[in-house]
N, C-alpha and C positions, 0 to 999 in steps of 0.2 A: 602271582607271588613274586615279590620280589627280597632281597637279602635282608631289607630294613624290616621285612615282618619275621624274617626268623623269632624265634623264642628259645632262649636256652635254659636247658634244667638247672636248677637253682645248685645243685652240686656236679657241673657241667665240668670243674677244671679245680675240682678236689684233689688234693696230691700234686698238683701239679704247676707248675714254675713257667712264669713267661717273660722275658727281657723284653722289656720296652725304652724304644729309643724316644727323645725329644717328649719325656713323659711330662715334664712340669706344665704345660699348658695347652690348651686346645684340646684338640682331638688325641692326644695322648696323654692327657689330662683323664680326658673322659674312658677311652678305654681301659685303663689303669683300673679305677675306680668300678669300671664294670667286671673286669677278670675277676679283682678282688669277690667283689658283691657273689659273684660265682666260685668261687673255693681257690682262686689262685693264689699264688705265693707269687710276689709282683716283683722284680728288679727294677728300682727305676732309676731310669739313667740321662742325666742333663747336665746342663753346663754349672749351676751352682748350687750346693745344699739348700739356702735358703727357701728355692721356689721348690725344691721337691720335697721337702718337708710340710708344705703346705699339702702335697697330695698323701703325704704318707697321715699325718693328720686326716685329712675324708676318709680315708680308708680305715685305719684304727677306729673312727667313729660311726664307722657304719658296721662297725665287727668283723671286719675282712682280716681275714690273715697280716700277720704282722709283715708291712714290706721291708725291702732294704733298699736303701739308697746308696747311687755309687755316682759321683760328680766326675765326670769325664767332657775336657771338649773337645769334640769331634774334628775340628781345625787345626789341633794341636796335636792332635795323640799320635803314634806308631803304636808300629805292628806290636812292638812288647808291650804297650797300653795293653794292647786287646786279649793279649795272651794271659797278663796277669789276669786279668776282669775274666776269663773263663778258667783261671784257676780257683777265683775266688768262691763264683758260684758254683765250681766243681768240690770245692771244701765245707762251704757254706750250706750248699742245698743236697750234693751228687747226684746231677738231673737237672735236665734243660729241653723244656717238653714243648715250648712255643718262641719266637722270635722277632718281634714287630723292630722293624726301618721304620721309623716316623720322623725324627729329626730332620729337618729340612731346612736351607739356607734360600731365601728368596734371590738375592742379588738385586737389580735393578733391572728396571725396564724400559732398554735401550737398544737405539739401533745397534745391527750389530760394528757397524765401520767405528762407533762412538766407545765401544765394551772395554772395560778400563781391564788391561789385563789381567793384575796381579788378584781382582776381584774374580773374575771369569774361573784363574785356577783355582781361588777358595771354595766357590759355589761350586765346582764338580767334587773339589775333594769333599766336601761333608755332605753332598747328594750320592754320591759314588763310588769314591775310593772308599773311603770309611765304610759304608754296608759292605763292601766285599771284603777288608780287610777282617770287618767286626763278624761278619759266617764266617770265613775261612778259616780264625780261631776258632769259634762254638761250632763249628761245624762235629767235630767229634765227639763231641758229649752232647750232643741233640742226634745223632745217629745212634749213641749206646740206649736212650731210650726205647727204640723202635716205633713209636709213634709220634711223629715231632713234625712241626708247621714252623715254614719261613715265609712270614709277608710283611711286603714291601708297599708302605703308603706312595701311591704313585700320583700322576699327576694330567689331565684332561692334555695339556699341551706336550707330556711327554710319548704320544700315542700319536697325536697329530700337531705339529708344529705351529706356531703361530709369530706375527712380526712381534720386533721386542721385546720376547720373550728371553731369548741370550740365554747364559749360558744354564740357565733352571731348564729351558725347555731340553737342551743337549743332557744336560745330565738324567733328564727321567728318560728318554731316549734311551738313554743307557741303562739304566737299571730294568726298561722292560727286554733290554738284550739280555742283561746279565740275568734276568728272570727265567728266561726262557734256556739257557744255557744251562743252569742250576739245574733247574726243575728233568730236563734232559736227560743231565750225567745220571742224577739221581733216582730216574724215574723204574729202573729196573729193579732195587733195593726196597724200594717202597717204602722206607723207614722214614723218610723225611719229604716234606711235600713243600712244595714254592709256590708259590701266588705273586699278583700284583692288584693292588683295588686302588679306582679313584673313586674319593668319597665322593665327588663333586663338592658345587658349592655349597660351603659351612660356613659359620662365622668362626672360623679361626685368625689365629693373628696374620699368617701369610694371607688369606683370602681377604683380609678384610684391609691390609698394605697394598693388595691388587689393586684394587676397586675401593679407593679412598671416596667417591662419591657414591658408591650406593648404600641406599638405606639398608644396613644391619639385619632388619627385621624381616627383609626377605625372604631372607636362608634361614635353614634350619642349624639349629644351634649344635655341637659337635656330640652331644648323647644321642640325638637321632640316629647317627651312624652306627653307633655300637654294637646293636645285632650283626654287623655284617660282617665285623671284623672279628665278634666273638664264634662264629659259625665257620669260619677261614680258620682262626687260631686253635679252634678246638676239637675232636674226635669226632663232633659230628662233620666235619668237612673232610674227613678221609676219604680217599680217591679222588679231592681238585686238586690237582699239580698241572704245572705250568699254564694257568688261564688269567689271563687279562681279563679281571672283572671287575663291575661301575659299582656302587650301593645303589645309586639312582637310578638307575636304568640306565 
């Protein structure tokens, strides 16, 4: 067995609220659309209305809870960005039961003596600084629930390093520290649990900028993964805190 055969109950995440970051496409496209399909109330949060109205559209038309969209760019925002956006869905919703990191900034893939600086610090801040800033707000109102999941879409190269990889590979690097640190402090309270999952390879937009020559048709397409993130995200994943886990194996 593995996470990609979970099955979750069709009213799995009834009542319940999940912020998703870099929802407009990909694999945060698709989990979106799967919370919904399972009783979620969806935040979704990207860089412009346009494209995540497209997802609030699938949702509405498959009967899912009506979502809300909140256009933030993560390159740009401060800490009071974050603070407002968890006042919002502290007025909006009162409850904040799940958490997905998925927005991610590829950068380039280059040596590192070539790594154009100014580039280097964008890609950690919207890998990095942003997830920590964006818990450390919601962090309090995902604790008042008592049963609440934070995970972090991570990354095959942030686990184990690879050439030219720069500053993506350092920044999931980070996030699986900052995983593990979270999941820690928090782990005596039990009210909130941290993860990290690499889907592997998906045809997402970053994966498929990786790997401009391979055929598409390889990989599984970004709903393949969704059991595994719905199973981390949801009640049934109570008691995994702090584990570094694959969907793939």
């Amino acid at each position: 067995m593995t996470l990609l055969d979970y099955r979750a109950a069709s009213d799995l995440f009834r009542d319940r609220v999940v912020l998703v970051t870099g929802a407009a496409g990909g694999i945060g496209r698709a989990v979106s659309v799967g919370l919904a399909r399972h009783g979620a109330t969806v935040v979704l949060l990207g860089r412009t209305v346009a494209t995540l109205e497209s997802v609030y559209d699938a949702i509405q038309g498959a009967g899912g809870p009506e979502p809300a969209i909140y256009p933030l760019d993560l390159a740009g925002a401060s800490l009071a960005d974050y603070e407002e956006l968890t006042d919002r869905v502290r007025e909006g919703f009162g409850r904040l039961d799940g958490l997905l990191h998925n927005a991610a900034e590829l950068g380039t893939l280059t040596p590192l003596a070539l790594y154009d600086p100014p580039l280097w610090a964008r890609v950690l801040h919207v890998n990095l600084s942003a997830p920590f800033l964006l818990t450390r707000a919601c962090l309090p109102l995902m604790e008042a629930t008592g049963d609440a999941s934070i995970l972090f879409t991570s990354a095959r190269v942030g686990r184990r390093a690879r050439a030219y990889w720069g500053a993506y590979a350092v920044a999931y690097a980070g996030v699986e520290g900052l995983m593990q640190l979270l999941a820690d402090e928090l782990e005596s309270g039990g009210r909130v649990r941290v993860n990290t999952l690499d889907p592997g390879p998906v045809r997402s937009p970053i994966h498929l900028r990786s790997y401009p020559g391979e055929d598409p048709r390889q990989r599984l397409g970004p709903e393949a993964v969704v059991p595994a993130y719905l199973y981390l995200l949801g009640p049934d994943g109570r008691g995994v805190n702090g584990q570094a886990l694959s969907a793939q194996g």
